[in-house]
C-alpha positions as CSV (number, residue, x, y, z in Angstrom):
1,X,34.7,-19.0,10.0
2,X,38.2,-18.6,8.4
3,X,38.4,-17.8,4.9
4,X,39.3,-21.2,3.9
5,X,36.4,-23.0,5.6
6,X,34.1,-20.1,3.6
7,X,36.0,-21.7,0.3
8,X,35.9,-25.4,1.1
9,X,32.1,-24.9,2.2
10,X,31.5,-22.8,-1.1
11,X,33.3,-26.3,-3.3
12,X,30.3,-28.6,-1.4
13,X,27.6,-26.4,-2.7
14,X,29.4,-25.9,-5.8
15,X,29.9,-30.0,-6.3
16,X,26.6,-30.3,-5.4
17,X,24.6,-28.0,-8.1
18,X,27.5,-29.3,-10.3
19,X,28.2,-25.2,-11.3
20,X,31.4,-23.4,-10.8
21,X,29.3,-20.0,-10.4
22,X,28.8,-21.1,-6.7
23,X,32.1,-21.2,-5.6
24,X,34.0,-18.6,-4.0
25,X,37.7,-18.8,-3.8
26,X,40.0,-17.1,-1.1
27,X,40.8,-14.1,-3.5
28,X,37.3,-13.4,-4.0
29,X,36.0,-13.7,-0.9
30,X,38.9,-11.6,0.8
31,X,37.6,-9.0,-2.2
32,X,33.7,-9.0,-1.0
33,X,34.7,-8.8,2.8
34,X,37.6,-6.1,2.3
35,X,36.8,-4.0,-1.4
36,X,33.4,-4.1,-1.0
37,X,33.1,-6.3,-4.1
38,X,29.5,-7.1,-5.1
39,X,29.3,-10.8,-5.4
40,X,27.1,-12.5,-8.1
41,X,23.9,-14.1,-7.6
42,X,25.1,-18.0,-7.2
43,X,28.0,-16.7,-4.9
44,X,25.3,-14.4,-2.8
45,X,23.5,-18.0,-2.8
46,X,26.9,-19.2,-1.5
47,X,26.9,-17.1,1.2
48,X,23.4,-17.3,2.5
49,X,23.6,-21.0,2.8
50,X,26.9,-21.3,4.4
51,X,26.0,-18.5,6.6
52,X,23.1,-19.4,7.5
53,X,21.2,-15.9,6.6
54,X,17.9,-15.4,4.9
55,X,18.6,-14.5,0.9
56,X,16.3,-11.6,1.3
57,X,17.8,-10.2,3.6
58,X,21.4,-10.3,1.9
59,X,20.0,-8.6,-1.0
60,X,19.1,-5.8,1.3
61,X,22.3,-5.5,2.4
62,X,23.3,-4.4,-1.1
63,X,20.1,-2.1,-1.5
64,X,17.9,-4.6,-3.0
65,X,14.5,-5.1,-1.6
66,X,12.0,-7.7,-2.5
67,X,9.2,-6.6,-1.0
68,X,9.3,-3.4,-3.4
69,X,9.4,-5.4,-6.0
70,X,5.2,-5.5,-7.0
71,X,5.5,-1.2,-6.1
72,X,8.3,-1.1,-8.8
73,X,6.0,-3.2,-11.1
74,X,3.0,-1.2,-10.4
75,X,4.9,1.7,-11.2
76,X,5.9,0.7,-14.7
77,X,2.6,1.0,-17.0
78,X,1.7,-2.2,-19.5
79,X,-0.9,-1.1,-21.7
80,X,-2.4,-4.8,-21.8
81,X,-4.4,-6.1,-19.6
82,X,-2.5,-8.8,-17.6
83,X,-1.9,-11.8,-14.8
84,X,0.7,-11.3,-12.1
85,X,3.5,-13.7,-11.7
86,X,4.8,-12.8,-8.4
87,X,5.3,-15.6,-5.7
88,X,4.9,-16.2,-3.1
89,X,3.6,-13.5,0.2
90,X,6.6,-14.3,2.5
91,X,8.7,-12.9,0.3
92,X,7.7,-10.0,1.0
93,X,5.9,-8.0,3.4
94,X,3.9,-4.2,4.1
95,X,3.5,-2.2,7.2
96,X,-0.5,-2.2,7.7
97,X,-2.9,-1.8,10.6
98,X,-3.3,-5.0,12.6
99,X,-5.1,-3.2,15.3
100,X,-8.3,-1.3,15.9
101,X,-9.5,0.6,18.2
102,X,-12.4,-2.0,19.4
103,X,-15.1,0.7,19.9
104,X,-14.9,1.3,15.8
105,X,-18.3,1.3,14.6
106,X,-17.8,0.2,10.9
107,X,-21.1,0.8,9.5
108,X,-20.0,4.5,9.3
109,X,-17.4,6.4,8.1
110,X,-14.4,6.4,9.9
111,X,-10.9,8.1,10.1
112,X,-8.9,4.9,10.4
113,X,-5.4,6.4,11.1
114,X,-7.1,8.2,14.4
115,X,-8.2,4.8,15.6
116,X,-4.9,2.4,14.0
117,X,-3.7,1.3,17.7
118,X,-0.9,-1.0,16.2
119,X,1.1,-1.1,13.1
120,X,2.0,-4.6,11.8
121,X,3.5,-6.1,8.8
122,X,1.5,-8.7,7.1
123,X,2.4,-10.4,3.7
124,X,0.3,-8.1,1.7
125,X,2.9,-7.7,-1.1
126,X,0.6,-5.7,-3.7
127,X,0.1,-3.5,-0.8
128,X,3.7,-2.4,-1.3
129,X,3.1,0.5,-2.7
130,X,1.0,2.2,0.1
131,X,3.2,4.8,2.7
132,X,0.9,4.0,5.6
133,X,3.6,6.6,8.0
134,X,2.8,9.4,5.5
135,X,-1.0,9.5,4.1
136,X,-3.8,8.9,6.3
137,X,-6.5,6.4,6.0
138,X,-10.1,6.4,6.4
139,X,-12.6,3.7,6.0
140,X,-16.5,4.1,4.2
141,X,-19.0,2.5,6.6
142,X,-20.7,-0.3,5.5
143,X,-24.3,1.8,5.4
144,X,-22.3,5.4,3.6
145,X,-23.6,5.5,0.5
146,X,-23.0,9.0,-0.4
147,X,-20.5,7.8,-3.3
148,X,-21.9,4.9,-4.1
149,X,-21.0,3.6,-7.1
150,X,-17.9,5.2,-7.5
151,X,-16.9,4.4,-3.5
152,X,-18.4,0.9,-2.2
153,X,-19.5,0.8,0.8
154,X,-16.8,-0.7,3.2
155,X,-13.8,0.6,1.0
156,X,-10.3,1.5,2.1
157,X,-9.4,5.0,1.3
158,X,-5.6,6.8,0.9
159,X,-6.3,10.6,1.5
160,X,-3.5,13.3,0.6
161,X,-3.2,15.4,3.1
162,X,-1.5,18.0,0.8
163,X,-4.3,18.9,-1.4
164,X,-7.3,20.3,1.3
165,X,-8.1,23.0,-1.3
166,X,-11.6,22.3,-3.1
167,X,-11.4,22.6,-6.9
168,X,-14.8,23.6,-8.5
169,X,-13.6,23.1,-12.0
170,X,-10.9,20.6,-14.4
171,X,-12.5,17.6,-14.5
172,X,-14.3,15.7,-17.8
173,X,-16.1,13.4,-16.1
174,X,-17.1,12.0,-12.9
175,X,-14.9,9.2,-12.2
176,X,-12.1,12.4,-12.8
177,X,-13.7,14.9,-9.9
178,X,-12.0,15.1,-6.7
179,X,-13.5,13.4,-3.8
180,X,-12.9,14.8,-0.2
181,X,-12.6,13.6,2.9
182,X,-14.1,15.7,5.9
183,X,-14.5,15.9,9.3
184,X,-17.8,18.0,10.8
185,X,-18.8,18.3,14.1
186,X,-20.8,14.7,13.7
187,X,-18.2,12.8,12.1
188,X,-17.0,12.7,8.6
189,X,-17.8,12.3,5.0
190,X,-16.7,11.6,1.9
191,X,-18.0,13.3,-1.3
192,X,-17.9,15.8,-4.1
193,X,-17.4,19.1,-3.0
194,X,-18.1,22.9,-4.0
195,X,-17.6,26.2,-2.8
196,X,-19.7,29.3,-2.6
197,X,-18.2,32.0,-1.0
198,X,-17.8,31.4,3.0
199,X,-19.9,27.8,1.9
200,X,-19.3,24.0,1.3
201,X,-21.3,22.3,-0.8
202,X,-21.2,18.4,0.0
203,X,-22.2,17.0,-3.1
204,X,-23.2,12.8,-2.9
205,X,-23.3,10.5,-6.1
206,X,-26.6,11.0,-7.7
207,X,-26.9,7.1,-7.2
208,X,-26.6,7.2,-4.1
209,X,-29.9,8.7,-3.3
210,X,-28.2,11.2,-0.7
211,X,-28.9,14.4,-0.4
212,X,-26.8,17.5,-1.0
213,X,-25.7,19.1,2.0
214,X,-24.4,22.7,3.0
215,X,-21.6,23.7,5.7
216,X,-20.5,27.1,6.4
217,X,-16.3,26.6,6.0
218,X,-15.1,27.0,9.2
219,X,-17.6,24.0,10.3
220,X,-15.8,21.3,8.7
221,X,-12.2,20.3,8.1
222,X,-10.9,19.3,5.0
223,X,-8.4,16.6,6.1
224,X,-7.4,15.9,2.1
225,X,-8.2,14.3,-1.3
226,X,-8.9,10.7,-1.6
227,X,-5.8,9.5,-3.9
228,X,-6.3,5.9,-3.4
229,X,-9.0,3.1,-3.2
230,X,-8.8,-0.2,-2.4
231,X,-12.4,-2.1,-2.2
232,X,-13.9,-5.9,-2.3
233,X,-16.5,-6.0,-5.8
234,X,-19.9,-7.9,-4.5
235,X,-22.5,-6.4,-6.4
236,X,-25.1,-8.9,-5.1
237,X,-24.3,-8.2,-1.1
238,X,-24.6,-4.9,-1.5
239,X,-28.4,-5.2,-3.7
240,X,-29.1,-6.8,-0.8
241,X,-27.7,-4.5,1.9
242,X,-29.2,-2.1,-0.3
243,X,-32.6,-2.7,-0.7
């Protein structure tokens, strides 16, 4: 389109949302294409319309992402408890596994970015915040209840890689003591851990019921700390399940 169609197209949309912020003369537009000019908001509408281009995806164009918008939120901290007011899920968008492997058995405890066969995006937008290329993910079967309650049975997990050494002191509390994720020679667990000398100490919830259980270190691989969790609450299901 010639600059002049781009103005006379711009005066339509203008006329029509009776606003003058929505038209783009000659001189302006010649600015934005050539001087690298950051056009407004109502001209950026301008553009998307008469282009033809998805509004999102203009903003990205000059750095701004939507779909980071509920990570940038989640990463300011409101001290009040509070709804959230974001619209809409195809406004945004987060890389997450749409495949399994089919053999998974989900009633144990499973190292999901071993099995991930295909990574899709899904409109999951308060999943924003998750780097699914750069932390691993594991998954509690649906009968572990070595953490349980702090860990639900069937939860998501984020591990960090980066911290695989096992603290036995710092914490106040429980809800404040590192939980690790392992791999042994039968699979892997998730727990409280301790060392003593050349042994780990895999240390369940008391809740749980479990047992405490003892690995010489070179049996088991620390494959990081659990830094994220992401679960469904239904208390009653798992009584159930439970009993």
């Amino acid at each position: 389109m010639r600059f002049r169609d781009v103005e006379e197209a711009s005066l339509r949309i203008a006329e029509r949302h009776k606003s003058d912020e929505f038209a783009i003369p000659i001189s302006r537009l010649s600015d934005i294409e050539n001087k690298g000019v950051v056009p407004p908001i109502y001209r950026l509408y301008t553009l998307s319309a008469i282009y033809r281009l998805d509004f999102s995806e203009l903003l990205q164009w000059y750095g701004v992402d939507l779909t980071q918008l509920p990570g940038d939120a989640a990463s300011l901290p409101i001290d009040k408890t509070h709804v959230i007011g974001f619209p809409t899920p195809e406004h945004g968008s987060v890389l997450f596994p749409l495949s399994l492997d089919p053999g998974i058995d989900t009633t144990k405890t499973t190292y999901v970015s071993r099995l991930i066969q295909r990574w899709g995006s899904l409109p999951l937008m308060l999943l924003s915040g998750l780097d699914p290329k750069n932390h691993r993910y594991a998954f509690v079967g649906t009968e572990d209840w070595t953490m349980y309650p702090i860990l639900q049975p069937g939860a998501l997990l984020q591990i960090n890689e980066s911290k695989r050494r096992v603290v036995n002191f710092g914490w106040a509390n429980e809800f404040e003591r590192p939980i690790y994720f392992l791999e042994h020679r039968s699979g892997y667990i998730c727990s409280w851990c301790s060392t003593i000398e050349d042994k780990l100490i895999v240390i369940p919830h008391p809740a749980s019921e479990e047992s405490p259980r003892m690995f010489a270190i070179d049996e088991v691989d620390i494959i990081g700390q659990v830094s994220g969790i992401a679960t469904r609450w239904d208390p009653d299901l798992r009584r159930r399940t439970r009993s």
